[in-house]
C-alpha positions in Angstrom: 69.6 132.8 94.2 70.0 132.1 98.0 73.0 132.1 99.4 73.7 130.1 102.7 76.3 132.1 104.8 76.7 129.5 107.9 80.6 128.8 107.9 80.3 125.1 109.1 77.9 125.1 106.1 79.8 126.3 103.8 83.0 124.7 104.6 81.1 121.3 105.2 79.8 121.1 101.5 82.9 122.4 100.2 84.7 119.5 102.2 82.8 116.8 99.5 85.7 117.8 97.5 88.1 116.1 99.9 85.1 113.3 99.7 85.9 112.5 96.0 89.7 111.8 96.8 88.0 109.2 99.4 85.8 107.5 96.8 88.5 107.0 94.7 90.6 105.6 97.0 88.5 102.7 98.4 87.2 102.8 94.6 90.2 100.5 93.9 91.2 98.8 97.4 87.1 97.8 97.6 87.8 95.6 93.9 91.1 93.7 94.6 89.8 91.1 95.9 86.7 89.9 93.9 86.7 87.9 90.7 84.7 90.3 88.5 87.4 92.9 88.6 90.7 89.9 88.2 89.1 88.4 85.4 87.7 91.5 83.2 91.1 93.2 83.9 93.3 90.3 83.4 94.3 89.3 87.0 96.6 92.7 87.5 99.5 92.3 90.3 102.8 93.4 91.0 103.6 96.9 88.8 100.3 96.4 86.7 98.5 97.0 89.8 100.8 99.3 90.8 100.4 101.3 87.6 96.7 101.5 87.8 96.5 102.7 91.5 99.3 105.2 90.6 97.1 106.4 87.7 95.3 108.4 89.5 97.5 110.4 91.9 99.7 111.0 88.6 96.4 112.8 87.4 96.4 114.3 90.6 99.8 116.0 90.4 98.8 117.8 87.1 95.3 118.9 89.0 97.2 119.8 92.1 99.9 122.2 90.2 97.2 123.8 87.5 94.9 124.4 90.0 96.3 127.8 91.5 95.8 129.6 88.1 92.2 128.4 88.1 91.6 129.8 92.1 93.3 132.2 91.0 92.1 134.0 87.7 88.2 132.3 88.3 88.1 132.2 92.2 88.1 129.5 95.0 84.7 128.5 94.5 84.3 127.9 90.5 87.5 126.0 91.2 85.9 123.3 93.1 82.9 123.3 90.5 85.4 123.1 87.8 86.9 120.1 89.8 83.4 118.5 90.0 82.9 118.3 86.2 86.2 116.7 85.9 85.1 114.1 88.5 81.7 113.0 86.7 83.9 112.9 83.6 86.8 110.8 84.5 83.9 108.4 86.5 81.9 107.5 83.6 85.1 106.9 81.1 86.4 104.5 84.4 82.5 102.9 84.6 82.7 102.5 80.7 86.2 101.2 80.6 87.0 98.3 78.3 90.5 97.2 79.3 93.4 98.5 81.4 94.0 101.4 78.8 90.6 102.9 79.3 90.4 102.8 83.2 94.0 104.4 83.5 92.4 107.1 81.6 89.8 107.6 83.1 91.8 107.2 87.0 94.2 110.4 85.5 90.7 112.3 84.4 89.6 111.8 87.7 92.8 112.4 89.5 93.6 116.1 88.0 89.6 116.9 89.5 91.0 115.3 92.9 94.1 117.4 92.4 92.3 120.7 91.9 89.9 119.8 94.8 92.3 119.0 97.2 94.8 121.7 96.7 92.1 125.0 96.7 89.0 123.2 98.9 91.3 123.6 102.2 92.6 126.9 100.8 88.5 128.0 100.9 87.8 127.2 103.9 90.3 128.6 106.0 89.7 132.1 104.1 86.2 131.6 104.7 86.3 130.7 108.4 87.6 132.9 111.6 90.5 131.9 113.5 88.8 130.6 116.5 87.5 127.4 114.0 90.2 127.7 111.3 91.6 124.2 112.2 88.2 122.5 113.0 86.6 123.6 109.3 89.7 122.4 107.4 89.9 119.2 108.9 86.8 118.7 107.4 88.0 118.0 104.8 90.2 115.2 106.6 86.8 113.9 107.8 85.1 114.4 104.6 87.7 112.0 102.8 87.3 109.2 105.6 83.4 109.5 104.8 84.0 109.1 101.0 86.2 105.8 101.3 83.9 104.3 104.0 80.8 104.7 101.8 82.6 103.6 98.4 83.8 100.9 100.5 80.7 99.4 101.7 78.8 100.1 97.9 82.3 98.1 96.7 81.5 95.6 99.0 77.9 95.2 98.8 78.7 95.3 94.3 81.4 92.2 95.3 78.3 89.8 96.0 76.8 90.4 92.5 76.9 87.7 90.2 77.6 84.9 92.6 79.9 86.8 95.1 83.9 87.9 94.9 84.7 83.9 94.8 82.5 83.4 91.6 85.1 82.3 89.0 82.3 83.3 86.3 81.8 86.7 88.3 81.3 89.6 86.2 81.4 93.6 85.6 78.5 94.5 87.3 81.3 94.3 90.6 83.5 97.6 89.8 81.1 99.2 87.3 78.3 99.8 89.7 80.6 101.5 92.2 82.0 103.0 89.8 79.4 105.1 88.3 78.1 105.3 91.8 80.9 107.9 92.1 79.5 110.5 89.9 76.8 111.3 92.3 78.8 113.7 94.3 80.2 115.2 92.1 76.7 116.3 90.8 75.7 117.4 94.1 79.4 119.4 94.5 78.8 120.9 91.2 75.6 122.5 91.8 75.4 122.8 95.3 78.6 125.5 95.6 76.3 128.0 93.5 74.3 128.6 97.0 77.5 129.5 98.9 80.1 133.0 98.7 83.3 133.6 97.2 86.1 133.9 99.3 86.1 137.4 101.3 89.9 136.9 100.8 89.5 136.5 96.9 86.6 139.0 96.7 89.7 141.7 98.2 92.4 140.9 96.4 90.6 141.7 92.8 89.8 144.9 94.4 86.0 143.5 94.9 86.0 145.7 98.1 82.4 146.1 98.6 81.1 142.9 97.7 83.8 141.6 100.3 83.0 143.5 103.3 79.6 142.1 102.9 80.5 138.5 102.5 82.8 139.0 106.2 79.8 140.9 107.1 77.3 137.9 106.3 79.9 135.2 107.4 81.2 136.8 111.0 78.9 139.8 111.8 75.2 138.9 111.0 74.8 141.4 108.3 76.3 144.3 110.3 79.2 145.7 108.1 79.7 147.8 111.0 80.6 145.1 113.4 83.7 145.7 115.1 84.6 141.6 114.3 84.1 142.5 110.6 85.8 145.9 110.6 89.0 144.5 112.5 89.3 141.1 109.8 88.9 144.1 107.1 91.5 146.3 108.3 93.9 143.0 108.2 93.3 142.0 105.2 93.2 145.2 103.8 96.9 145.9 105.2 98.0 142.7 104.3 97.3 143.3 100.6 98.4 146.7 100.6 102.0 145.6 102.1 102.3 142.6 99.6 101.4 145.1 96.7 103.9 147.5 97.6 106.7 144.9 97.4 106.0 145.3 93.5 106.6 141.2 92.9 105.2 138.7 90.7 103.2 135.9 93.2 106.1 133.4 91.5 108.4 136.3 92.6 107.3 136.2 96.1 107.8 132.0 96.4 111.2 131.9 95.8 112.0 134.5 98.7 113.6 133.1 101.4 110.8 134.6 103.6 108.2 132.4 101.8 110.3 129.6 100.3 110.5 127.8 103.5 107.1 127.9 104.1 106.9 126.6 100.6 109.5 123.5 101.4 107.8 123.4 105.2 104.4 122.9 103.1 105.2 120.4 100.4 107.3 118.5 103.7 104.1 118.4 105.5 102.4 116.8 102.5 104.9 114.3 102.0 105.4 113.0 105.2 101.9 112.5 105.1 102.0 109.9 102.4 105.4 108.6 103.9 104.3 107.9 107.2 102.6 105.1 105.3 98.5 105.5 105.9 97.6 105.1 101.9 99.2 102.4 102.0 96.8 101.1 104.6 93.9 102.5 102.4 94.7 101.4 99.0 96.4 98.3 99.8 94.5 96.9 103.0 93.0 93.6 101.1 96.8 92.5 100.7 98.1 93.5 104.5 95.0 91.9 105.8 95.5 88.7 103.5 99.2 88.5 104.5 98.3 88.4 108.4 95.6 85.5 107.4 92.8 86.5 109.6 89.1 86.3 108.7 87.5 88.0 105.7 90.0 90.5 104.5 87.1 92.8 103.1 85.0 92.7 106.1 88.5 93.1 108.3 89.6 95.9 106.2 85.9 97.5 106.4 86.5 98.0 110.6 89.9 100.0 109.5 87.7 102.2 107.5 85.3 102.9 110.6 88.1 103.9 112.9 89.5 106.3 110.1 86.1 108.3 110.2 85.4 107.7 114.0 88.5 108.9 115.0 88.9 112.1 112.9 86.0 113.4 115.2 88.4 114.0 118.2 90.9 116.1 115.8 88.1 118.3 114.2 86.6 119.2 117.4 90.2 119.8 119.5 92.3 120.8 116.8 92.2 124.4 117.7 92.9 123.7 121.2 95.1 120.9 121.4 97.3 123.1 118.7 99.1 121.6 115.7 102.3 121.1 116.4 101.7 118.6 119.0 99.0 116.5 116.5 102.5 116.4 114.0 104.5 115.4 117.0 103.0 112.8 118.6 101.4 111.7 115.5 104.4 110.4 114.0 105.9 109.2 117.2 102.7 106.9 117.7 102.5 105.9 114.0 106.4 104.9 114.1 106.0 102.5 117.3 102.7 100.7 115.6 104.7 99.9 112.0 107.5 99.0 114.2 105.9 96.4 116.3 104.3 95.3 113.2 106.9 94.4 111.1 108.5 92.8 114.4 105.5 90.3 114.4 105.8 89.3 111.2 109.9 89.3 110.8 109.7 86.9 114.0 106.6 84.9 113.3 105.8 85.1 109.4 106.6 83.0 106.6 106.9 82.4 103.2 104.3 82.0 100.9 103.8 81.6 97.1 100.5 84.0 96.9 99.0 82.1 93.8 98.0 85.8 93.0 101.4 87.1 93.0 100.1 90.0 95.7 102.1 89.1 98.8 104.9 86.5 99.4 104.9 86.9 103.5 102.3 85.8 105.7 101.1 84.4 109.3 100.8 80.9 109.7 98.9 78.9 112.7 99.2 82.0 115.0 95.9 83.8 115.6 97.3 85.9 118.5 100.4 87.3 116.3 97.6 87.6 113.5 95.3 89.6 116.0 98.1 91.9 117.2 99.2 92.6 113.7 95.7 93.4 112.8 95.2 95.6 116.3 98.6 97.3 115.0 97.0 98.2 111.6 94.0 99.6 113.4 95.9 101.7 116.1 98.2 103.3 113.1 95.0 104.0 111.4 93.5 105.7 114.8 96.8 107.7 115.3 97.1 109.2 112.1 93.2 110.2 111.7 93.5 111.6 115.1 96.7 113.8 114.0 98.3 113.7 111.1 95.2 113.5 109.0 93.3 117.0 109.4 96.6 118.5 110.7 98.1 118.0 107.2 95.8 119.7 105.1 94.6 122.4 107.6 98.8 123.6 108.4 99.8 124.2 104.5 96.6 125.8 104.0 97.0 128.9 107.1 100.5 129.5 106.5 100.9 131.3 103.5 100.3 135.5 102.5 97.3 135.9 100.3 99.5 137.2 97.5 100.8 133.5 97.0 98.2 131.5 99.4 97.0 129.2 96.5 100.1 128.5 94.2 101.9 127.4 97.4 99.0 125.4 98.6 98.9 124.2 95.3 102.8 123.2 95.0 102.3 121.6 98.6 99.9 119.3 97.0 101.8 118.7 94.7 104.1 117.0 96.9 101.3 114.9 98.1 99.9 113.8 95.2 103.9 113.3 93.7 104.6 110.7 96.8 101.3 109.3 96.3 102.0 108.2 93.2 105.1 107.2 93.8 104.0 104.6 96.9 100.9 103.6 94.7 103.0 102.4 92.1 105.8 101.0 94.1 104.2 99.0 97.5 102.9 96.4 95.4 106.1 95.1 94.6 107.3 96.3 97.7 104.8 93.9 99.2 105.9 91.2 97.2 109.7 91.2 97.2 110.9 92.7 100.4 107.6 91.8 102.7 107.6 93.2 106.3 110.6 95.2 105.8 108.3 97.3 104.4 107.1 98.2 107.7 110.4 99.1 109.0 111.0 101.5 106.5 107.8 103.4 106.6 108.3 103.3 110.4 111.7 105.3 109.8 109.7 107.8 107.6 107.6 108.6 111.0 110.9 108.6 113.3 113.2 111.4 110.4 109.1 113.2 110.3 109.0 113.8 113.8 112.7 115.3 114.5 111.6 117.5 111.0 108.5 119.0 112.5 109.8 119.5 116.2 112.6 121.7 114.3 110.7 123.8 111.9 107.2 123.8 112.0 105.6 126.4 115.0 102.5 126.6 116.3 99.9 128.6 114.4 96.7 128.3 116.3 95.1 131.2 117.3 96.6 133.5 114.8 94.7 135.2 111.8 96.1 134.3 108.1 97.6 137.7 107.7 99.6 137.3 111.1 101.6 134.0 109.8 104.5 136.6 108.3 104.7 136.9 112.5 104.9 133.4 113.0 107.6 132.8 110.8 109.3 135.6 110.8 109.8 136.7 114.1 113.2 134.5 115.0 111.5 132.4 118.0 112.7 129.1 117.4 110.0 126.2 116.3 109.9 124.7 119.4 109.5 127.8 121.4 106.6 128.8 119.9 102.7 128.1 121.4 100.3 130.0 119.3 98.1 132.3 121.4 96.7 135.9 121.3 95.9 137.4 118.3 96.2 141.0 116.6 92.5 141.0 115.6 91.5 140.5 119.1 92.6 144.2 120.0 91.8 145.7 116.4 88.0 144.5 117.4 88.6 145.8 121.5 90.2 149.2 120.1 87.1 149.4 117.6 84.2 148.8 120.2 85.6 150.9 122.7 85.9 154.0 120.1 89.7 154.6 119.4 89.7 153.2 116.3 87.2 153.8 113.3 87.7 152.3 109.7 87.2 153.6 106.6 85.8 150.8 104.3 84.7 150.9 100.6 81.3 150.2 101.5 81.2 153.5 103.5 83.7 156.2 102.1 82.7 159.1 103.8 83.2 157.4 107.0 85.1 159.4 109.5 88.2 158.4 111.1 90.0 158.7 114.3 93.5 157.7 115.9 94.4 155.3 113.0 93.3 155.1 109.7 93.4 152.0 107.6 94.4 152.4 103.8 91.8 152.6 101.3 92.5 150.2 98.8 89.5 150.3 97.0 
C-alpha cells in the first residue's frame, strides 16, 4: 500500500478529524430554527435545548480522557480511525432518531469520536511536522473545524427548505435527517484515507520501533536520505529525550503530577478552557437566537456570513502563526474578543427590550433600531474574526507542543478534557442564560477574555521555533513568561555540527556506523 509522506498532506487529512467537531456543531445551530426539527422534537427550549446541545460535548469528555490509552497502546494514527467509526456510528443512530432519547444518544456516540479526534489529531501533527511549520499544520485543524461547520451549515440550510421551507407548520424530517446522515461521509473518507499515511516518528521511537522510525523522519524531512543531517539531528533529539525520560524510572501518570509537568498540565487544560470561556461556541451553537434577539434580516442567512468569516479568517493565523508567535495571538486575542462582547452587551443594555419570544429562546431584543441592530451584528462578526485569527489555531496547536513525549498524549488528552468539560457546561447552560439574564450575558463572557489575558501574559511563553524535545527548556529555564520570545533552536546546530563533520550518529538503521566527538545513545 502507498504511503503519501508530504507533511501538509498528512496533517491536512488528518485535520478532517477537527472537521467532524465542525459538523456537529452547525449540525444543531443549522436546525433551531426550522419547523421540521421544533415539531418532530417537541419544540425544545430553555434546559431541553440545552441538554441536547450539551449531549454531545458530555460524549466528548469521555472520548477526550480515554483517548490517550488508545494513542497510546495502538498509535496516533489508528486513534483517529478508531474515532472515525465512532463518528459514522453515532451519525446514523442521530439520522435514525425517534425522539429526544435517541438523538442524545446518538450526540454522546458521536461526541466520545469528537473527543478522541480532537485530543490525539493535534498531538499527530505536531509529531509529524518540523518546527519551522509546527504551528501552521496544527492550526489546521482550527481551519479544518471552520470548514466542517460552514459546509454542514449550508447542507442544514439548503435541508431547511424541504417540505415547504423552515416556516412550514406541516414541515417535516427530511430537515435534520438529511444533514444528518450527510455527516457520515467524512468519517468514511477519515477512516480509510489515514491507511495511506505514517505513524508518528515520535510513536514509532518510543515503542523502540527504531528503524521503522528513522525512515518515516527520513521520508517526512530528508527525501529518503536517512543520512540527512535534518533527519540525523531530529533523531539524536528524540532519541535523548526518551532516553532521559526513561531513566527517571516513572509511570507517564507519575510524571503528570510533577511539579515540572503539572503546570504545563494546568497551563494546558487553562488554555482549553479559556477557549470555550471567551465565549466563541456560543456564537456557533447558539447564533440563530443572538441573531433573532438583535432582529435583523434572516437569522439563518445572517448567521451563515459568521460562518464565512470563521473559515476566511483562520487563513491569516495558519500561514503567520509561526512568525507572529503564540503568545501574542493569546494576548491580543482576548483583549480584542473582550472589547467586541463589551460593546455588545452595551448596545443592547442601552437600547434593547423586553420581549416574550413565543418560543421561549430569548426574552431581550432590538426594537426599531437598525443601526444598534447593525452594530450588534458587526460586533458578533468582529469577535468571530478575532478569535479565528488567534485564539482559534493557537489553542489547539500550544497544548499539543508543550508536553515530553513520555506523557505528550495523556496531557493533551486531560487538556481536552477541559475543553470539552466547559463546553458542556456552556452548551447546557447559555440557553437559559439567554433567556433569564439576556445581555448580561455578554458582560460576563467579556470578563472571561479580560481574567484570560492577565493569565496568559503571566504564564504561558513563547514556544515558536523550538523542537518538542526542547519545551523542558522553555519551561524550565526560570525566564519569566513574559520575557521569553521563542527563537533559535538546538536542532539547528545538531544538523550544522553534523554537515560540517564534528558530529556523526549512530542510528539503529546503521549500527556499525562510526562515531566521532559525540556519540548519541543507542536505544535501540
Amino acid at each position: 500500500m502507498k504511503t503519501f509522506y508530504n507533511t501538509y498532506a498528512i496533517c491536512s487529512f488528518a485535520a478532517i478529524g477537527g472537521g467532524l467537531f465542525g459538523f456537529d456543531i452547525s449540525s444543531m445551530s443549522g436546525v433551531l430554527g426550522t419547523n421540521g426539527y421544533k415539531n418532530y422534537f417537541g419544540n425544545p427550549a430553555g434546559y431541553r435545548q440545552g441538554g441536547i446541545t450539551a449531549s454531545m460535548p458530555a460524549g466528548s469528555l469521555v472520548g477526550s480522557l480515554i483517548s490517550s490509552f488508545i494513542a497510546d497502546r495502538l498509535s496516533r494514527r489508528t486513534a483517529i480511525q478508531v474515532s472515525a467509526l465512532i463518528w459514522i456510528i453515532g451519525s446514523i443512530f442521530q439520522t435514525a432518531a425517534n425522539g429526544v432519547a435517541l438523538l442524545c444518544f446518538g450526540r454522546v456516540v458521536s461526541g466520545i469520536s469528537i473527543g478522541i479526534a480532537s485530543a490525539i489529531v493535534p498531538v499527530y501533527q505536531s509529531e509529524i511536522a518540523r518546527k519551522e511549520i509546527r504551528g501552521r499544520v496544527v492550526s489546521l485543524q482550527q481551519w479544518a473545524i471552520t470548514w466542517g461547520i460552514l459546509i454542514q451549515y449550508f447542507i442544514q440550510y439548503g435541508a431547511s427548505f424541504v417540505d415547504g421551507g423552515a416556516n412550514n407548520p406541516d414541515q417535516g424530517t427530511s430537515a435534520f435527517r438529511i444533514p444528518w446522515g450527510i455527516q457520515m461521509v467524512p468519517g468514511f473518507i477519515l477512516l480509510v484515507g489515514m491507511f495511506f499515511f505514517p505513524y508518528s516518528p515520535r510513536w514509532l521511537a518510543s515503542k523502540d520501533r527504531w528503524e521503522e522510525a528513522i525512515q518515516v523522519l527520513a521520508n517526512l524531512h530528508g527525501g529518503g536520505d536517512v543520512n540527512h543531517p535534518k533527519v540525523l539531528a531530529e533523531y539524536k533529539e528524540i532519541e535523548e529525550a526518551l532516553a532521559f525520560e526513561r531513566e527517571q524510572a516513572e509511570t507517564s501518570f507519575g510524571a503528570l503530577v510533577k511539579p515540572r509537568i503539572f503546570k504545563r498540565v494546568i497551563l494546558g487544560m487553562s488554555i482549553q478552557m479559556w477557549s470555550q470561556l471567551c465565549g466563541m461556541n456560543i456564537m456557533m451553537y447558539y447564533i440563530v437566537y443572538i441573531m433573532k434577539g438583535a432582529n435583523i434580516a434572516d437569522p439563518l442567512l445572517t448567521s451563515s456570513i459568521q460562518y464565512i468569516i470563521n473559515v476566511a479568517m483562520t487563513l491569516p493565523a495558519i500561514i503567520y502563526l509561526d512568525k507572529f508567535g503564540r503568545r501574542p495571538a493569546l494576548l491580543i486575542g482576548s483583549f480584542l474578543m473582550m472589547s467586541w462582547l463589551f460593546i455588545s452587551g452595551a448596545l443592547q443594555a442601552s437600547y434593547g427590550e423586553h420581549w416574550d419570544d413565543p418560543d421561549k429562546n430569548t426574552s431581550w431584543r432590538i426594537v426599531n433600531n437598525k443601526s444598534v441592530s447593525q452594530g450588534i451584528v458587526a460586533c458578533s462578526y468582529l469577535f468571530v474574526a478575532s478569535f479565528a485569527t488567534t485564539w482559534g489555531p493557537t489553542s489547539w496547536t500550544y497544548p499539543s507542543e508543550i508536553f515530553p513525549a513520555k506523557v505528550r498524549a495523556k496531557a493533551v488528552s486531560l487538556a481536552t478534557a477541559s475543553n470539552w468539560l466547559w463546553n458542556c457546561i456552556l452548551a447546557f447552560g447559555v440557553p437559559p442564560l439567554l433567556w433569564n439574564i439576556n445581555w448580561k450575558m455578554y458582560m460576563i463572557f467579556a470578563t472571561f477574555n479580560g481574567v484570560a489575558f492577565i493569565h496568559m501574559f503571566l504564564t504561558a511563553p513563547e514556544t515558536k521555533g523550538k523542537t518538542l524535545e526542547e519545551m523542558d527548556e522553555v519551561f524550565d529555564s526560570g525566564i519569566p513568561a513574559w520575557k521569553t520570545h521563542g527563537g533559535s533552536s538546538r536542532l539547528d546546530q545538531l544538523q550544522r555540527d553534523i554537515e560540517k563533520g564534528d558530529l556523526k550518529i549512530t542510528t539503529a538503521a546503521h549500527p556499525t556506523a562510526t562515531t566521532t566527538e559525540t556519540t548519541a545513545p543507542t536505544t535501540a
